[in-house]
C-alpha positions as CSV (number, residue, x, y, z in Angstrom):
1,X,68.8,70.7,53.7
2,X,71.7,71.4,56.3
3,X,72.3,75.2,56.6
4,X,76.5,75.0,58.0
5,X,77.1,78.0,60.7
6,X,79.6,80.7,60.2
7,X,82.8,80.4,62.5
8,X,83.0,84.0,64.3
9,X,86.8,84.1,62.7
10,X,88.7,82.8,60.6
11,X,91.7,82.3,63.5
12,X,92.8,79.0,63.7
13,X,94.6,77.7,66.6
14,X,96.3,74.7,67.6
15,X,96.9,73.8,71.6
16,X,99.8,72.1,73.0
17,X,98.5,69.0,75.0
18,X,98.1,69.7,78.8
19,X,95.3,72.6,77.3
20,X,93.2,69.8,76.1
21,X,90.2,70.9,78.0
22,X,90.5,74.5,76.5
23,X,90.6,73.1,73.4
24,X,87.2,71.8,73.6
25,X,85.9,75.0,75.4
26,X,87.4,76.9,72.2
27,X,85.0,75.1,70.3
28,X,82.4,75.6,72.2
29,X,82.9,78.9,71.6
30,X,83.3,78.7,67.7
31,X,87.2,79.0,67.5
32,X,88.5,76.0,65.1
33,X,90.9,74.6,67.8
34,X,93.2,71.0,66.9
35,X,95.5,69.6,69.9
36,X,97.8,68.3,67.5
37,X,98.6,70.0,64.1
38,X,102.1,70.5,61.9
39,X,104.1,73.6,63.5
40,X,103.9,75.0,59.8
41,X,100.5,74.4,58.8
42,X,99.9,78.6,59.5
43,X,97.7,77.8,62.7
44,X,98.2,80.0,66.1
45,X,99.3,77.9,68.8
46,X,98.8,78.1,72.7
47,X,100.4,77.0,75.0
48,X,101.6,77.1,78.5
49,X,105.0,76.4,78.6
50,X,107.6,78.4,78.0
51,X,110.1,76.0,76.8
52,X,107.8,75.7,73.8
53,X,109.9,76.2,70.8
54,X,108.0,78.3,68.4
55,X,106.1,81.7,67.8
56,X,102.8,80.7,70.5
57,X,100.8,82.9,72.9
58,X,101.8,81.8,76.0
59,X,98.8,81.4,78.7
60,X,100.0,82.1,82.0
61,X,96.6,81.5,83.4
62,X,95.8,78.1,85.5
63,X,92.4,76.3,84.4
64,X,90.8,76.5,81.3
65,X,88.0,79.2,82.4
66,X,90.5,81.6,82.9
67,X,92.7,80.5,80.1
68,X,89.7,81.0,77.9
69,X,89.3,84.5,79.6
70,X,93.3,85.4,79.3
71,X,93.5,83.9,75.4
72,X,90.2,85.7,73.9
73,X,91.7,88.9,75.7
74,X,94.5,88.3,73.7
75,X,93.1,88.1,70.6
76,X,90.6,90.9,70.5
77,X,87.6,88.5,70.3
78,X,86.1,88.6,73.9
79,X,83.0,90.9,73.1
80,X,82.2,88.5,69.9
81,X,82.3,85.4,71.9
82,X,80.2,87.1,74.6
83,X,77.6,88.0,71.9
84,X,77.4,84.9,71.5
85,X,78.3,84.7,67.6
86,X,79.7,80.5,66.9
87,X,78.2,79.0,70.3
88,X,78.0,75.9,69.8
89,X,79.0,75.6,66.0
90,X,82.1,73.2,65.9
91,X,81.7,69.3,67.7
92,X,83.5,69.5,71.1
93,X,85.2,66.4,70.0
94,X,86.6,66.3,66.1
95,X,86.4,70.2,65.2
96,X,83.9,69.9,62.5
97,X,81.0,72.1,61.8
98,X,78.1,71.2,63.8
99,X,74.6,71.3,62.1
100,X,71.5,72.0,63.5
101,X,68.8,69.5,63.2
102,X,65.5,68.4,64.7
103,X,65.1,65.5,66.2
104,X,62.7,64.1,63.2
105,X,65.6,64.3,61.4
106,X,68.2,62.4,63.3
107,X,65.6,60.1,64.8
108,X,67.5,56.8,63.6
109,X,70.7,58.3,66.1
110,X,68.5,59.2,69.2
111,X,65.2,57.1,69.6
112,X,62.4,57.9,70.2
113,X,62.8,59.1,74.2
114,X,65.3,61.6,73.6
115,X,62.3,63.4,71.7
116,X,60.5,63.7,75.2
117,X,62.7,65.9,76.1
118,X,64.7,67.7,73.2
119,X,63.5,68.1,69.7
120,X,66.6,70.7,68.8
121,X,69.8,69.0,68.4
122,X,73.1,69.7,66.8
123,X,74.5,67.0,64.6
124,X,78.1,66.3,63.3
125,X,78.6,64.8,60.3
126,X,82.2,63.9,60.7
127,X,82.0,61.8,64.4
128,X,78.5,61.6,63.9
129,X,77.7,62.6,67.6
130,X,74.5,64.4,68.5
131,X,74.4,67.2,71.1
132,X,70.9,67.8,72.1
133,X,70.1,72.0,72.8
134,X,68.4,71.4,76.0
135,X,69.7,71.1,79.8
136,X,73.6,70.7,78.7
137,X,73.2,73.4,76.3
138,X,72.1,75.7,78.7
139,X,74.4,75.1,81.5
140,X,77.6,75.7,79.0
141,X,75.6,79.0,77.9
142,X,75.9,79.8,81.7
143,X,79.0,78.6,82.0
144,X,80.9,80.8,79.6
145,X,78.4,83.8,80.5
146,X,79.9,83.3,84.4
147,X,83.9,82.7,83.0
148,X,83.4,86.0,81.1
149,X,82.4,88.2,83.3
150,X,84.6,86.7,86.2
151,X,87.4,88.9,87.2
């Protein structure tokens, strides 16, 4: 039996195309992110242009790392993503809930080499993509740790 994470909020946001990478960075930090949604589908978008013609927060930052900095200063939620609450909890690709599995479990989707190395994985159930908790794990676990505290 699956157990699905919690999201850290219940914010949902929606990013204007040229933040695409942040998008997926937004997931990887728990936050239910879409690139493309319907202005009236009660999401908060983000985006950085100022011609954009509806309610947004508008990120004045340049690259993602301190875009992810400037937006989860802006909405109160930079000490809960730095606890680490939803880290790796939604695929980096569709935005679903990502399960996690051992490898046992998914063996049919990995073979048996990638049980060498990994036997934690995280599994989505919408794309179907695996995500192994090992080296790539703990580099974005770094990653975000070095973005946060950056000034």
């Amino acid at each position: 039996m699956f157990v699905v994470p919690k999201y850290p909020t219940s914010i949902r946001l929606a990013v204007t195309p040229e933040l695409g990478q942040l998008a997926k960075h937004l997931r990887m930090v728990g936050l239910d992110t879409v690139c493309e949604a319907d202005i009236n589908d009660g999401r908060v978008w983000v985006t950085s242009q100022p011609e954009f013609p509806h309610p947004r927060h508008l990120l004045r930052s340049q690259g993602y790392g301190a875009q992810l900095r400037e937006l989860l200063h802006l909405l109160g939620l930079r000490e809960q993503v730095s606890a680490g609450k939803g880290f790796f909890s939604l695929c980096l690709q569709c935005n679903h809930a990502l399960l996690p599995v051992k490898g046992h479990q998914i063996l049919e989707r990995i073979g048996k080499d990638m049980l060498l190395s990994n036997d934690d994985f995280f599994f989505c159930s919408r794309c179907e993509r695996v995500f192994p908790k090992g080296s790539y794990y703990q580099q974005m676990q770094k990653w975000l740790s070095d973005t946060l505290n950056a000034q």
